[in-house]
N, C-alpha and C positions, 0 to 999 in steps of 0.2 A: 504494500500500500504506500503512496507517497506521504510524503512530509507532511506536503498540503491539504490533505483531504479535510471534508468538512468537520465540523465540529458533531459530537455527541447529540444525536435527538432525544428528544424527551422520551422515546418511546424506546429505545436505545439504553438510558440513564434507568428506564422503569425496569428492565430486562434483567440489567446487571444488577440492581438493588435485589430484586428477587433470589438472583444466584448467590446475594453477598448473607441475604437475611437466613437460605438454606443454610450454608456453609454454618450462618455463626448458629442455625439452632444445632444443625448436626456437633460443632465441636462442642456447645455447652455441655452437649449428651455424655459425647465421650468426656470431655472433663470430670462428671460426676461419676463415669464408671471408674476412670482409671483412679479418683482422689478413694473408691470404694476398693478396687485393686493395693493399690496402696495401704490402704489401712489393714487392710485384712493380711498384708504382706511383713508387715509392720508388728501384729499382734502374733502371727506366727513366730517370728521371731524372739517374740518375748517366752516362748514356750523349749527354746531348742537352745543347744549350749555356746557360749560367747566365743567358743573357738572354733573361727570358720576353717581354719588351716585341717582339725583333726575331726571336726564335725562334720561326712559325708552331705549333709542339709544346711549345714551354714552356706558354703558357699553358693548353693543354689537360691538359698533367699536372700544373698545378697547380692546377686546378679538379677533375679528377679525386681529385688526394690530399687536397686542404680537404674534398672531401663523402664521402670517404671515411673521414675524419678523425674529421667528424661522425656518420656514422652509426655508427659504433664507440664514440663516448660515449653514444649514444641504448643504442643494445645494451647497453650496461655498467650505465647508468642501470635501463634496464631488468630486466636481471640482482637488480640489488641489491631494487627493488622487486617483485620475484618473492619473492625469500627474504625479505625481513623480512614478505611476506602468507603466507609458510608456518612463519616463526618465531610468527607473533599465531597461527597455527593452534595452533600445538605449545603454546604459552601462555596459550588461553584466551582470548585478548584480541582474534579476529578478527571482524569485525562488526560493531564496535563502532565509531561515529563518534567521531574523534578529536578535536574539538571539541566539541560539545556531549552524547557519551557516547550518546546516544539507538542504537537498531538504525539498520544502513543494511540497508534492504531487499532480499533474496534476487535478486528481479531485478536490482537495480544490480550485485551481487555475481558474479549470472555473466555480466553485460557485460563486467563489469570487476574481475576478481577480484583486482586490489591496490589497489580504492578502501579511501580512506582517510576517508571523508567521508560521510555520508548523502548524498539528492541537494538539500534543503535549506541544508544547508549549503556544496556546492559549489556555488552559482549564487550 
């Protein structure tokens, strides 16, 4: 798509709101599984002995609770970049390559409806 194509229609801006408002119900979901995952990974642990080196299950729950860990700041991450692409909505300001200002193109947009970046500028 060129540089210059037109700007976002409203029906367009309505399209990707809906993909952004799935996105953030579906991570909420998983946020409450994996904070559930966790706990319950958490309270295992309190049950099995403090030495993961000689405890056949130590290290398994705590491989478990480190990526469990992780995938719950991916989620949160992800959370927050949902909402600031539906704050630039509410604002005016989504679309728009944070870098060099230019349009990022419709299709990048609904690959990736919290790019921040044309695809020029992200490579």
């Amino acid at each position: 798509m060129a540089d210059d194509q037109p700007a976002l229609t409203d029906a367009n801006l309505d399209e990707i709101r809906v993909l952004l408002l799935a996105d953030r119900e579906r991570t909420e979901r998983l946020l409450a599984s994996l904070a559930g995952t966790f706990t319950s990974i958490v309270a295992a642990s309190q049950d099995t002995a403090n030495d993961d080196e000689h405890d056949p299950e130590g290290s398994t729950i705590a491989f478990e609770r480190s990526q469990t860990s992780t995938l719950l700041s991916a989620s949160r991450s992800r959370l927050v970049d949902i909402d600031a692409a539906l704050t630039r909505i509410a604002d005016g300001r989504y679309g728009f390559c944070e870098r060099c200002g230019r349009p990022i193109p419709l299709g990048r947009l609904e690959a990736r409806p919290t790019a921040l970046t044309c695809v020029s500028c992200a490579t």
